[in-house]
C-alpha atoms as one frame of an Amber mdcrd trajectory, in Angstrom:
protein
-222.247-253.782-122.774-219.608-252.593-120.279-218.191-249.649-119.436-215.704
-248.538-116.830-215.764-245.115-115.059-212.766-243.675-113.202-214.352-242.404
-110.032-212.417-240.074-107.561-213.081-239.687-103.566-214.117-243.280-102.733
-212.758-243.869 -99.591-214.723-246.457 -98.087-217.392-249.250 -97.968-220.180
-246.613 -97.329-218.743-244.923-100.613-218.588-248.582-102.298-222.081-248.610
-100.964-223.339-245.081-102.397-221.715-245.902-105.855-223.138-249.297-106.489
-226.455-248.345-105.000-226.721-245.313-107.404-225.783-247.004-110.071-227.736
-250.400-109.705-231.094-248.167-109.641-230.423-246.675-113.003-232.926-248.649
-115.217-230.515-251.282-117.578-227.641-251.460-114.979-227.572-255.359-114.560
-224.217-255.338-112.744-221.808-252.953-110.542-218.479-254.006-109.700-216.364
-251.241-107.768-212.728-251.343-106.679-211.666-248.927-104.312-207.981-249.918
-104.200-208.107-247.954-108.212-211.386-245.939-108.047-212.558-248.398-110.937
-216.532-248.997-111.481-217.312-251.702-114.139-220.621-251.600-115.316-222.368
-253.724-116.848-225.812-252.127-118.699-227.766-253.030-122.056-227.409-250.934
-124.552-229.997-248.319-125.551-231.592-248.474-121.831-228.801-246.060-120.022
-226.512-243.497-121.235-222.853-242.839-119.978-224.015-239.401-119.088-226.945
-240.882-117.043-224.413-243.144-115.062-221.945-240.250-114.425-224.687-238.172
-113.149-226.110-241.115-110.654-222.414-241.370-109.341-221.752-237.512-108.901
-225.299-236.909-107.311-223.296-239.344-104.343-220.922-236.236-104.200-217.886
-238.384-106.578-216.294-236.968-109.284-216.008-239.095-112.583-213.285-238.543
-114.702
């Protein structure tokens, strides 16, 4: 499955960094792809392992909002 979150205040690599990182420890994550240029974050997870709640809670724990 996929799913792409709109994530505000990423200004940076170390913000890249923190996102991906958060993300890619969340048990069924198998890929992060983030694009500051739009505040995009594809992710790429198998279903029934990780909630969309659990990945916008990894992400704001960083200090990000999700939209």
């Amino acid at each position: 499955m996929e799913k792409t979150l709109n994530v505000q205040g990423m200004t940076c690599g170390h913000c890249e960094s923190a996102v991906k990182g958060a993300l890619g420890e969340l048990d069924g994550v198998t890929d992060v792809q983030v694009s500051l240029d739009s505040g995009k974050v594809d992710v790429t997870y198998e279903e029934g392992k990780v909630t969309e709640s659990q990945m916008k809670d990894a992400v704001e724990e960083q200090g990000y909002d999700v939209e």
